[in-house]
C-alpha positions as CSV (number, residue, x, y, z in Angstrom):
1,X,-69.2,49.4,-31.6
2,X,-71.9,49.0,-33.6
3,X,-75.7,48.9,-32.2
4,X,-76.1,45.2,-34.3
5,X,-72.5,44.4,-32.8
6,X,-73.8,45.3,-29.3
7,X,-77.3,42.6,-29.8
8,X,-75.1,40.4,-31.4
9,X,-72.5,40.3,-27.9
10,X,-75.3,39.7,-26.0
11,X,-76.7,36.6,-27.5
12,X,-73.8,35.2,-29.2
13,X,-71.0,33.4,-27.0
14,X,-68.5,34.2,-28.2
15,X,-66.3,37.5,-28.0
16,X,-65.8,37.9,-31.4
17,X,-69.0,37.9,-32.6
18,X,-69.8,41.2,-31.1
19,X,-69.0,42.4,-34.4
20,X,-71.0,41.0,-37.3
21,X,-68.8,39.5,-40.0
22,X,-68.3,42.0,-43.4
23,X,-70.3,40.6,-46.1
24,X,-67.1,40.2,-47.9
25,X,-63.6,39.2,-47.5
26,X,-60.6,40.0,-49.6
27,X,-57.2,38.2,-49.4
28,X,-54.1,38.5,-50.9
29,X,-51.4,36.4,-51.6
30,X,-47.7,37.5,-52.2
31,X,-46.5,38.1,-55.5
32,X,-44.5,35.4,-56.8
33,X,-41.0,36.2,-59.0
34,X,-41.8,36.2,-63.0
35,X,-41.5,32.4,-64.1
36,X,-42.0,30.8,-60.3
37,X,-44.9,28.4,-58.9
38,X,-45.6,29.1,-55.0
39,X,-44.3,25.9,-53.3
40,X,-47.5,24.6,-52.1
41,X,-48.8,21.1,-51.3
42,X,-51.8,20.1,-53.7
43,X,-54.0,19.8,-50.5
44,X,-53.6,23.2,-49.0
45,X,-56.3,25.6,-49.6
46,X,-55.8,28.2,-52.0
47,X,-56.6,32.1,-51.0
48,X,-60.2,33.3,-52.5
49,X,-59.8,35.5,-55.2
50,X,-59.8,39.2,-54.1
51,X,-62.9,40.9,-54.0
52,X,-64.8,37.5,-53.1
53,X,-65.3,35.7,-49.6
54,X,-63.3,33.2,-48.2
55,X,-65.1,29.9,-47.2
56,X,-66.6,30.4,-43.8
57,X,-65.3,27.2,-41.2
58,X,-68.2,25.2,-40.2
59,X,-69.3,26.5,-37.3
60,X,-72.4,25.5,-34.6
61,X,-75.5,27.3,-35.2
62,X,-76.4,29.3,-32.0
63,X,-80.1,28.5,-31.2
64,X,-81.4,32.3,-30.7
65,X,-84.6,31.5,-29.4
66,X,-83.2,29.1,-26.5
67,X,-80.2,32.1,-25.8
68,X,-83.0,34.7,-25.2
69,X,-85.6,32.5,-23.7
70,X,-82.5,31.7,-20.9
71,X,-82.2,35.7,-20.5
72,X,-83.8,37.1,-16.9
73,X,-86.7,39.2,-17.7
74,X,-87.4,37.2,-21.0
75,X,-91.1,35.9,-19.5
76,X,-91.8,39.7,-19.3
77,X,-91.0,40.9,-22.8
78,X,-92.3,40.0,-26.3
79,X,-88.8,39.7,-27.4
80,X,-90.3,37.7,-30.6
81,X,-92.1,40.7,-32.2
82,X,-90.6,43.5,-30.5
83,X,-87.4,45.2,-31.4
84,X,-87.9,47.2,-28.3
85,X,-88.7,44.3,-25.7
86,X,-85.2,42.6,-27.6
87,X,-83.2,45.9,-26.6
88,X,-84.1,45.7,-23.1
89,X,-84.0,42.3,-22.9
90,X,-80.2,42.7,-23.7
91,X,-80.1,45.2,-21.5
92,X,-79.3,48.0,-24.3
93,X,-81.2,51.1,-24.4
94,X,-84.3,51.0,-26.8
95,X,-85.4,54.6,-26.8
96,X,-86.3,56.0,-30.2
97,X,-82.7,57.7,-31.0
98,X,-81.2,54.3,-30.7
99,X,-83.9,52.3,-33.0
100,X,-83.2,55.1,-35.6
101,X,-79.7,54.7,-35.5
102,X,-80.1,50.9,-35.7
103,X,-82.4,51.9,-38.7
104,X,-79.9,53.8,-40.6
105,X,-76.9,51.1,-39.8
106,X,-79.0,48.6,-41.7
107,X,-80.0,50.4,-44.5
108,X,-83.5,51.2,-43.8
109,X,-85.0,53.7,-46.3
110,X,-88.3,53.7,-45.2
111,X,-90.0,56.8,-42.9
112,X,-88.3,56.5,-39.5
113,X,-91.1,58.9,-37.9
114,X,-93.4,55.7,-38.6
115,X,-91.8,53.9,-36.0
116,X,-94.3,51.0,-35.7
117,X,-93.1,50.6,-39.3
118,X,-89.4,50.8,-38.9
119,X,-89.9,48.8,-35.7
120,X,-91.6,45.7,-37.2
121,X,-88.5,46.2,-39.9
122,X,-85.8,46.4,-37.3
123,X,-87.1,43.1,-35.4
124,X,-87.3,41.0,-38.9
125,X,-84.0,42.7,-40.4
126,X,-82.6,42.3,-36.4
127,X,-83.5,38.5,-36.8
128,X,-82.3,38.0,-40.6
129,X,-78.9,39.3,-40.1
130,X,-78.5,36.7,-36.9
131,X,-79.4,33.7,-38.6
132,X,-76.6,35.0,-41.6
133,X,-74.2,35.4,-38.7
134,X,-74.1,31.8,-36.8
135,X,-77.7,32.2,-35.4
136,X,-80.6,29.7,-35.5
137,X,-83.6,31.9,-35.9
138,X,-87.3,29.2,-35.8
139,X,-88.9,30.6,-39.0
140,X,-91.9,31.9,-36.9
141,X,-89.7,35.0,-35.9
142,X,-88.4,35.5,-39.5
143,X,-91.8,36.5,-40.6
């Protein structure tokens, strides 16, 4: 599993969001004989074009902020600015190995031996990619 997958288990509810969703989904539908229309009713959806995503259900928004202020040991850590302080608060490891590998799973290209830097990145990238997934993020820990 992922190091995002393993944040987002922690604060999302639900078991399948341990793994964030593919920015993309592709669907197929089966290949109908030359000359045939698919027997469908006019009001059943139709599959999204390969190579584009389906329509996400309507889901509610988890409220991030409530989730980790609920966690033990959240009056302790600066969960809100810290990428290291989030780690422990989900009880991961937050030791610089793991912050680099977080770094490279998101596509950071800046210098990971500035890790102030790519820390500060992380925890706004961290936040960004929860509110995409299902996650209410205030926008005071966006910035």
């Amino acid at each position: 599993m992922s190091i995002l997958g393993k944040i987002f288990g922690k604060i999302f509810p639900k078991a399948n969001a341990a793994q964030p969703p593919a920015a993309t989904t592709t669907t197929t539908t089966a290949q109908q004989p030359a000359g045939q229309q698919p027997n469908r009713p006019a009001t059943q959806p139709q599959a999204a074009p390969v190579g584009q995503a389906a329509p996400a259900a309507t889901m509610e928004r988890v409220d991030i902020e409530q989730v980790l202020d609920g966690m033990p040991g959240s009056q302790k850590l600066n969960w809100r600015t810290s990428i290291v302080d989030l780690m422990k608060l989900v009880g991961m490891e937050s030791s610089l190995q793991e912050r680099k590998e977080l770094a490279d799973e998101l596509g950071y290209t800046g210098d990971k031996n500035d890790s102030a830097k790519m820390n500060m990145w992380l925890h706004k990238e961290v936040m960004k990619r929860m509110e995409q997934n299902g996650g209410k993020v205030p926008p005071n820990l966006k910035d």
